[in-house]
C-alpha positions, 0 to 999 in steps of 0.5 A: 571305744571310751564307752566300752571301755568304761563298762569295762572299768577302764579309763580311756583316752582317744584321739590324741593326734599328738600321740606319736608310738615307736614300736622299735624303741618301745617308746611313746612321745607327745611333743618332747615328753618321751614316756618307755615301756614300763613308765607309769602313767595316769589316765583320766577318762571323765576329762580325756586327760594323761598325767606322767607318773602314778598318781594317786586315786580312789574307787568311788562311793556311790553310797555316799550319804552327801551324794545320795541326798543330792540324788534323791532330790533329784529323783523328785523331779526327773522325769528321765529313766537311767539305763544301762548298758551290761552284757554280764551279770557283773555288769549288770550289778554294778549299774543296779547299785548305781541306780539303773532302773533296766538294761537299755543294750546287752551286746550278745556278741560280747559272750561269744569272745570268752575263752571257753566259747570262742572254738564253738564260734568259730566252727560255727562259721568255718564248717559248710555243713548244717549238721556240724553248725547246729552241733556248735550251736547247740554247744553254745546254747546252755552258755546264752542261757545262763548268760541271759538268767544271769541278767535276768537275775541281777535286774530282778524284775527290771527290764532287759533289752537283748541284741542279737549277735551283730558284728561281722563273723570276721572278728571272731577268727584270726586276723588276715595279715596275722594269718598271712605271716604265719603261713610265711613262718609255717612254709620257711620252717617247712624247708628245713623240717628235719624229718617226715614227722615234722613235715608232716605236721607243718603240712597239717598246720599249713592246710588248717592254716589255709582253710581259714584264711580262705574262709576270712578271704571269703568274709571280707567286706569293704565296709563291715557296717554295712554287710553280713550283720544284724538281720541280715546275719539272721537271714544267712544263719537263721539257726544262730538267731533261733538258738538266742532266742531259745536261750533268751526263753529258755532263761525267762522260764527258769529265773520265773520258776525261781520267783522272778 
């Protein structure tokens, strides 16, 4: 999670056991510190550290010419490459002016989650039928491969390691006790609709609500690290990995027609 969140640009702290959270208060307690809703607090990831308050910080200066100085002397020794890991462009950029010599992991399945792309996603694994999942693939296709050119771009020559989709389907759609909770709402509201408009809508939102749930039912696993994921996604949706990896090719023609 830390590391996530640092290729993020967020600091992270995890697993602070003496943490205790008080949803119904709005609160949070480590021993008799109580910090509320709104209080400032200051994080510091490098050193897994909380502070109470706003304090007071800078953006670092990787051009710093002492910093530089001292990381050139250790160029002249180091037998190690430094890689990163980046799943977009921006990424991408901000690893290169830290110095990193490639892309060591581009998780793909971090482009899925986008706002503009997730409905694709998403009817990709609700539908039964193949014509219907390659029209949502097909729509995901010119997105991966600017996704790819665009890493293609930013590393200039450098090397590139793509992961194919990995995580379990599951994560892309909603959550189950969510969508459990809603059909409860769905079917209260359902019995004090008004009028056969209204009732009719509930239905139609009830049904669709089903149909997912029924779907994520299907998709629960009793350890997704271990289940329908990595090469054995690619087996059950062979079109998903052909449709990356046209999208990988795809932008390796294009950045090379450009001259890189």
């Amino acid at each position: 999670a830390a590391l996530v969140a640092r290729q993020f640009g967020k600091p992270a702290v995890v697993g602070v056991s003496a943490l205790e959270i008080n949803m119904v208060k709005r609160q949070m307690s480590v021993n008799d510190q109580i910090i509320k809703e709104g209080d400032w607090i200051s994080i510091d990831g490098t050193v897994g550290e909380l502070y109470v308050g706003k304090l007071k910080t800078m953006v670092s200066d990787i051009k710093d010419p002492w910093l530089m100085k001292i990381l050139s002397w250790a160029d002249e020794f180091r037998r190690l490459g430094v890689w990163t890991n980046a799943d977009y462009p921006a990424d991408a950029q901000r690893a290169r002016d830290y110095g990193a010599e490639g892309i060591g992991l581009c998780r793909t399945e971090h482009m899925f989650f986008e706002a503009e792309r997730l409905p694709f996603v998403q009817k990709m694994i609700m539908t039964d039928l193949p014509s219907e999942r390659r029209e949502a693939l097909d729509a995901l296709l010119p997105f991966q491969r600017e996704d790819f050119a665009g890493l293609f771009r930013v590393m200039d020559g450098l090397p590139v390691i793509i992961r194919l989709i990995d995580p379990p389907l599951h994560e892309f759609l909603p959550n189950h006790v969510d969508l459990l909770r809603d059909l409860s709402d769905l079917k209260i509201r359902l019995k004090d609709a008004g009028t056969l408009e209204e009732i009719d809508k509930l239905l139609d939102k009830i049904e669709k609500e089903k149909h997912i749930l029924k779907r994520v039912e299907s998709l629960h696993e009793s350890n997704p690290m271990l289940g329908l994921r990595g090469v054995r996604l690619g087996i059950h949706i062979p079109e998903l990995t052909i449709m990356q990896v046209r999208a990988i090719f795809e932008a390796a023609c294009m950045v090379t027609k450009e001259g890189i």
